[in-house]
N, C-alpha and C positions, 0 to 999 in steps of 0.2 A: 437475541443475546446468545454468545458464545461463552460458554467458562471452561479454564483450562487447569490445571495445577495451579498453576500462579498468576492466571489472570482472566477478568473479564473483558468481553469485549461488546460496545454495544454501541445504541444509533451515537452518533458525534450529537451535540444541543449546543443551543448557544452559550449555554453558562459554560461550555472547555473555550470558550473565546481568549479569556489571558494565558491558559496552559497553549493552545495553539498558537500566539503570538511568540512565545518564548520558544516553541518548534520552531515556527517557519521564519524567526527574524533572526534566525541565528546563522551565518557568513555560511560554516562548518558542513552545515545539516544540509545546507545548498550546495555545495561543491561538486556533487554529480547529479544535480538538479537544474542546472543553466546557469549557475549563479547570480542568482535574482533575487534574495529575500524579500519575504514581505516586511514592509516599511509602517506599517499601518493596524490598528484597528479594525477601522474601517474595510481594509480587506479582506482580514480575518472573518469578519461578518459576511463579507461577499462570499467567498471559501464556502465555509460555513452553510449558507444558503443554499449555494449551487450543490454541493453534497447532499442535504435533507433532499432537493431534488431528486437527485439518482433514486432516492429510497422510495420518493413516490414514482416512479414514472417506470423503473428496471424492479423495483423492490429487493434492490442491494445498494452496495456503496463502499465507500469508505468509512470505517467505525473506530471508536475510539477504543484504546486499549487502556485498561487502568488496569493497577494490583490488586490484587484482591484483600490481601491484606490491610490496606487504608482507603482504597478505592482511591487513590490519587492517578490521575491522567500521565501518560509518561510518554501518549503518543497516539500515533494510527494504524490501522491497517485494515484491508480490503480488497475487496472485490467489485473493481468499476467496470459498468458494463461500457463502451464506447461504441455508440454507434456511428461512428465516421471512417472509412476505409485509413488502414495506414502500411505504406509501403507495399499496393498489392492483399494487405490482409484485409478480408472483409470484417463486420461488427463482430467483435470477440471480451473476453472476459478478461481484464487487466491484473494480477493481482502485484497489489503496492504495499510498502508500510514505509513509514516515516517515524522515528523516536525521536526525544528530547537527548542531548546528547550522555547527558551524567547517566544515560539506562544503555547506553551501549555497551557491548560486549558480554552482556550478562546473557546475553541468548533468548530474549524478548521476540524478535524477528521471527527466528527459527519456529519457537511455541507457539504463537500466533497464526503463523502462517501454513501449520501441519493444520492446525483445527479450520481454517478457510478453506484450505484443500478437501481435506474432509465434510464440511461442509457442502461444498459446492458439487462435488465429485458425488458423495449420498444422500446429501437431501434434493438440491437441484436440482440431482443428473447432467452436469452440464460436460459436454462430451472434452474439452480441452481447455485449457487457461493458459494465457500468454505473461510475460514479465519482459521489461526492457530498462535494462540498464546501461549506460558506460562504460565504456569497453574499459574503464581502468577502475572501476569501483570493485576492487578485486573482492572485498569483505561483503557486498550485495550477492557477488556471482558464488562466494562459499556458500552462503546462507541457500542459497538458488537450487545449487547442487545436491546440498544436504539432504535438501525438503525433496528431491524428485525430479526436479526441471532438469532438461538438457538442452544445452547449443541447439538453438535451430538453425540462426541466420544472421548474418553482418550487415549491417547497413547506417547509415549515416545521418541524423536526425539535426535538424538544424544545424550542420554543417559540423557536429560529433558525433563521432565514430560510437555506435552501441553496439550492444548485443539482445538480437530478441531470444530469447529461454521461452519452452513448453512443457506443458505437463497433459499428459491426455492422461481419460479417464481410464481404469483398467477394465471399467465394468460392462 
């Protein structure tokens, strides 16, 4: 568990299954995700699963973020280890987040994502983290830059143009 000013963050459980549903079935929230919402429950439980994996298997993942203030779920974010090469990159450190959409803007992202950095970077040690977004998800690529990442490489994931961002360790 991460706590930050304004929020914690911790393993995702199956009880965020309806808050995750209203995530990932929303049109919006997918737009620079393939556009393919989840349609389902039932997948949401798939998700769900496949992520407590990560945590057994890498002992990271993607975690849920809630406020701290009510402890209401508003979202995700994390650190996926992948081990399958992509574009030339060997197994490296993903880091994502995904909000519910009425938390956007309030700078959830950014919070979040400075304490995973930190995290990963002094407790880990982990020597560099990758991000890959859509080359027009211009509000991911501020968030991107803010926190530390720079442009590393252009390339084309399922036949969309993204951008991979890096951050190495300083230490």
């Amino acid at each position: 568990m991460i706590e930050t000013e304004r929020l914690i963050l911790r393993e995702i459980l199956p009880s965020d299954a309806d808050a995750m549903f209203e995530l990932d079935s929303d049109p919006e929230v997918h737009r620079y995700l393939g556009n393919d919402p989840v349609k389902s429950r039932k997948k949401i439980l798939e998700i769900i699963d496949f992520i407590r994996g990560q945590y057994n298997m890498f002992g990271i993942g993607r975690w849920a973020v809630v406020l701290k203030e009510n402890n209401k779920f508003i979202g995700w974010a994390g650190l996926k280890y992948v081990d399958e090469p992509m574009n030339a990159l060997p197994c490296y450190y993903d880091l994502g987040y995904r909000f519910i959409r009425k938390y956007w803007g309030k700078g959830y992202a950014t919070e979040a994502s400075v304490a995973l950095i930190d995290y990963a970077f002094n407790k880990l040690k982990i020597p560099c983290i990758y991000a890959f977004i859509e080359t027009d998800n211009l509000k991911s690529r501020r968030v991107l830059e803010k926190i530390g990442f720079h442009e590393d490489k252009s390339m084309t994931i399922d036949g969309i143009p993204h951008v991979r961002f890096k951050a190495i360790n300083p230490i």
